[in-house]
C-alpha positions in Angstrom: 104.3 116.7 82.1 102.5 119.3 84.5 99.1 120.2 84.5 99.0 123.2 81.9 97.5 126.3 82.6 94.5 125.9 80.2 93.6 123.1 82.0 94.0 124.4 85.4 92.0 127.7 84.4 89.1 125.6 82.9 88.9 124.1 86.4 88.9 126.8 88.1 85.8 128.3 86.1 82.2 128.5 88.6 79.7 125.9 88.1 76.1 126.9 86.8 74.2 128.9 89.6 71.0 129.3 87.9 69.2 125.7 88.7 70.6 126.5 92.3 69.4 129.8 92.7 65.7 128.5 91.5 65.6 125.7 94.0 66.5 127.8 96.3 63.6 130.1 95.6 61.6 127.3 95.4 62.7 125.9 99.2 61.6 129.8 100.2 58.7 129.7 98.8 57.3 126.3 100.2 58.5 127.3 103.4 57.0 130.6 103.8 54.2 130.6 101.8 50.4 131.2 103.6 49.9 128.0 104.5 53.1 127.1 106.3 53.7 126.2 110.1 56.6 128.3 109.9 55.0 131.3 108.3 55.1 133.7 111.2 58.3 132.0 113.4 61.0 134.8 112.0 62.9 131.9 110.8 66.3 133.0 108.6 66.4 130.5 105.2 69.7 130.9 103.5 72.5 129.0 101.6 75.5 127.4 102.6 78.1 125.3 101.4 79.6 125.9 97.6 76.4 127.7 96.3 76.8 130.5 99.0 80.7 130.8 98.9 80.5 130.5 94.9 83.0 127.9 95.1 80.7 125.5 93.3 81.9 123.4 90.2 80.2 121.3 87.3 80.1 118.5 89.5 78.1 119.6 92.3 75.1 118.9 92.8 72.9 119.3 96.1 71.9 122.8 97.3 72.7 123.2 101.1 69.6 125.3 102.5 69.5 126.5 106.2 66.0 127.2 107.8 67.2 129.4 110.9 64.6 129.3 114.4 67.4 132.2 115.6 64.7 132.6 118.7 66.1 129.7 120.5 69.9 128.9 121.0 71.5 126.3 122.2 75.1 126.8 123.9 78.8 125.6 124.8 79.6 127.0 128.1 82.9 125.1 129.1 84.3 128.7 129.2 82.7 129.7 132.0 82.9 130.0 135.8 80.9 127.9 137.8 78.9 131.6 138.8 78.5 132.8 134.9 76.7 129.3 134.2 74.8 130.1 137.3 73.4 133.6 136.4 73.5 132.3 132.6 70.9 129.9 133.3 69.1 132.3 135.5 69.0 134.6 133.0 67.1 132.7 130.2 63.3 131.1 130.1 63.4 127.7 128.9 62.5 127.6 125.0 59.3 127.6 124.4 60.4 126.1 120.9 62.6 123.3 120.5 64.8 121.5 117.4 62.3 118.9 117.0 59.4 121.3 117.0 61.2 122.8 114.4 61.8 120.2 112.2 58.7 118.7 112.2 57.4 122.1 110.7 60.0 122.1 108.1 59.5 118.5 107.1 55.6 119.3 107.0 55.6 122.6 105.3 57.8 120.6 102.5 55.9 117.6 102.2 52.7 119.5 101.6 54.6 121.7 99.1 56.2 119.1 97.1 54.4 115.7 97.8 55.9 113.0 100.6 58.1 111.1 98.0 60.1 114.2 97.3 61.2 114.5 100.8 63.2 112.3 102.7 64.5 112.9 106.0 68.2 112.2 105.9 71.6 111.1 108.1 72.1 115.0 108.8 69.3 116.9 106.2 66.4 116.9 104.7 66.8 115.8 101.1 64.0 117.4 98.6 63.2 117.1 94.7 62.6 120.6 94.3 61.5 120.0 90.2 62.6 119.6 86.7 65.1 122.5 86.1 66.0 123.1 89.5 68.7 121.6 91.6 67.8 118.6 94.9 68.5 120.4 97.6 69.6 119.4 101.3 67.4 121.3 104.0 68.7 121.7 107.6 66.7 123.0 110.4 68.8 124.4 113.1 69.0 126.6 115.9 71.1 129.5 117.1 74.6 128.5 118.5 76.7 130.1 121.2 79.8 129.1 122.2 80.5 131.6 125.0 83.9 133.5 126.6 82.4 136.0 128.8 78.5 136.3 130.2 77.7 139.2 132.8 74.4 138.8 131.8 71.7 139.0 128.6 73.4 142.5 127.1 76.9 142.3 128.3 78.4 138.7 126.9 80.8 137.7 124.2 80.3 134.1 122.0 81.0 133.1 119.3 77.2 132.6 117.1 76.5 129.3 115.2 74.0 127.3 114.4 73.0 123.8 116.2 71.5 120.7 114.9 71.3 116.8 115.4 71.6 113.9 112.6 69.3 110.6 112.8 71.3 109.4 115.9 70.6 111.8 117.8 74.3 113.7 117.5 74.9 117.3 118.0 76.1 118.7 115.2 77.3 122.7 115.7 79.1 124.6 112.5 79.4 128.6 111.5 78.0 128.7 108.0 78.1 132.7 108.4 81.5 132.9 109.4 82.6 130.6 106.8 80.7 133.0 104.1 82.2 136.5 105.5 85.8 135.2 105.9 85.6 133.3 102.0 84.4 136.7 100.5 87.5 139.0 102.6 90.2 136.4 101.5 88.5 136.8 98.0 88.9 140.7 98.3 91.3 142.2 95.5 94.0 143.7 98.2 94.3 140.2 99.8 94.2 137.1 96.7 93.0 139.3 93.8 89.8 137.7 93.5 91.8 134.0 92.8 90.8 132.3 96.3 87.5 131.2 95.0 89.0 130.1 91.8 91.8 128.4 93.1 89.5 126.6 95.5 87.5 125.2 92.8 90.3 124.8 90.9 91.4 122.3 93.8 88.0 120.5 94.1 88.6 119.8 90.1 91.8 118.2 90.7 90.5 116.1 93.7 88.0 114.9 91.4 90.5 114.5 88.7 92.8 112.4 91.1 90.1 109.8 92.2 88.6 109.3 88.4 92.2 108.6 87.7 92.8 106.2 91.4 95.0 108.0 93.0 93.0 109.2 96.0 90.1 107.7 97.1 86.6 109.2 97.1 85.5 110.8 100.6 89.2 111.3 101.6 88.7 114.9 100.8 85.4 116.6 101.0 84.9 119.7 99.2 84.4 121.7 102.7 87.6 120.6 104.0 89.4 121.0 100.9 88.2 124.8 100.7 89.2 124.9 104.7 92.9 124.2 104.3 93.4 126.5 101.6 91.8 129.3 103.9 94.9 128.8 106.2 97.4 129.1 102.9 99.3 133.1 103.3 97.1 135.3 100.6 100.2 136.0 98.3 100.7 132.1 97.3 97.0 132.8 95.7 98.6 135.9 93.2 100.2 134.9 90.0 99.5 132.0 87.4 98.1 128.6 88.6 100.7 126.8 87.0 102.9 128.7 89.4 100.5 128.9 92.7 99.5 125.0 92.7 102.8 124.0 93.5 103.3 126.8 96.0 100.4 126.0 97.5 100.6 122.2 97.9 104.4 122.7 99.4 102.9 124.8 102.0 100.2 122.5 103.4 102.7 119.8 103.3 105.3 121.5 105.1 103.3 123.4 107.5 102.2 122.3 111.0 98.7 121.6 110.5 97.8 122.1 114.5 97.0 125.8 113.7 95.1 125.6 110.7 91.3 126.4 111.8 88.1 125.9 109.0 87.0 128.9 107.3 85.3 130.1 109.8 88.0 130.9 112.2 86.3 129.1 115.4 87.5 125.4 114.8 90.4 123.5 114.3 90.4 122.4 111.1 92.4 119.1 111.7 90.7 116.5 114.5 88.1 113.9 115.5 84.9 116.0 115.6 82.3 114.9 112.7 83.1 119.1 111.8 86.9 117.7 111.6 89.1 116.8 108.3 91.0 113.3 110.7 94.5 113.5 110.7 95.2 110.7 108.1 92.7 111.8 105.5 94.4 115.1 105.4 97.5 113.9 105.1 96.7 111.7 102.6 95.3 114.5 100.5 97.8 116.9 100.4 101.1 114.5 100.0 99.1 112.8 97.1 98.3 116.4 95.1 101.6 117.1 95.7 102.8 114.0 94.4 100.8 113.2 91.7 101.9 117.0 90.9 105.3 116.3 90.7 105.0 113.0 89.0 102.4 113.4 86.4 
């Protein structure tokens, strides 16, 4: 017996954004208040992950907050010539503030806002108790990103712009978080998927969830990130009717589909690989041949 529509629509309804939007304010607040190290840095704080995209569900919990030092960037320039690395490195002081610098600030302006126990530096974030009625959130210092194509020098290059930071081991982590949110909302437009991308994807976190309460997948096969990923790469029209008709449309053509082309959201990296940014090969697989299967069969 399929999934009925009922069920599928009650899935695909938006988790509550009002505890997330006060811990957000709250991260802000301690951050930039008077007292702060970071006060006057002209550091960007905003939202990523579900919260920003609005592809959060009931079960979500953690707010992902990014504190932005966009004064100093790190880079990727494989791209290059040996001569535009050259005048690239020329062409730039050395940064007169680094990563760490920068998150010893944020973990300082925190603890004296919230108290040391409700901060605890993390694998990749910071994880603080923001207070009763407000969500935990995750806090990541980073720095500006470039990956670049072209550099003829500081007002005449192309790159792509990320942000750059490093987990407890000491691992470079890079992602797009603003790429991810510009591409989610166009695919959301009403002349591409009629406003049911964002749905649909929570819809599918629903029915991950659904599938490992029931053992059918296991838990941390499928994060939520990659999950919204792949359906990014899914043609907009498979998005446009009723879910009872799209699920199945949708599943076929992630299973059918080379994946080698599918990029994440935000259009710079593949979405299928090794990197820590990567859904692996097998866990991918295994996703999208079990929701297809357990569609089929249920």
């Amino acid at each position: 017996m399929p999934i009925s529509e009922s069920q599928l629509n009650t899935w695909a309804h938006q988790g509550a954004v009002t505890t997330s939007s006060a811990a957000y304010a709250s991260i802000r607040h301690a951050l930039l208040k008077s007292d702060s190290p970071l006060v006057n840095r002209g550091i960007d704080i905003f939202l990523q992950g579900s919260y920003a995209n609005s592809t959060n569900i009931y079960a979500d919990s953690d707010v992902d907050v990014v504190v932005l030092y966009p004064n100093t960037f790190l880079k990727d320039m494989s791209a290059l010539t040996a001569a535009q690395q050259q005048l690239h490195e020329a062409s730039f002081p050395p940064a007169s503030y680094t990563w760490s610098q920068l998150r010893n600030d944020v973990l300082g302006a925190l603890r004296s806002h919230y108290g040391s126990k409700a901060v605890r530096p993390g694998r990749k974030a910071i994880e603080v108790d923001t207070g009763s009625g407000r969500k935990a959130s995750d806090v990541i210092p980073a720095v500006q990103f470039r990956r670049y194509a072209t550099f003829v020098d500081q007002n005449n290059l192309s790159a792509h712009w990320g942000i750059q930071f490093f987990d407890s081991a000491g691992n470079a982590i890079e992602n797009y978080p603003k790429y991810h949110i510009d591409r989610g909302e166009n695919k959301n437009q009403a002349g591409r998927t009629r406003g049911q991308y964002k749905k649909t994807v929570r819809l599918f976190k629903n029915y991950r969830n659904y599938m490992i309460d029931n053992h059918w997948l296991a838990d941390g096969v499928a994060p939520s990130y990659f999950i919204e990923c792949a359906l990014y790469n899914v043609p907009d029209a498979l998005f446009i009717g009723a879910f009872v008709d799209t699920v199945p449309a949708i599943l076929n053509y992630l299973v059918i589909t080379p994946y080698a082309g599918f990029l994440c959201q935000n259009g710079v990296v593949p979405l299928v690989g090794r990197d820590s940014t990567q859904w692996s090969e097998a866990d991918f697989v295994t996703f999208v041949t079990t929701a297809q299967a357990v569609w089929t069969n249920r």
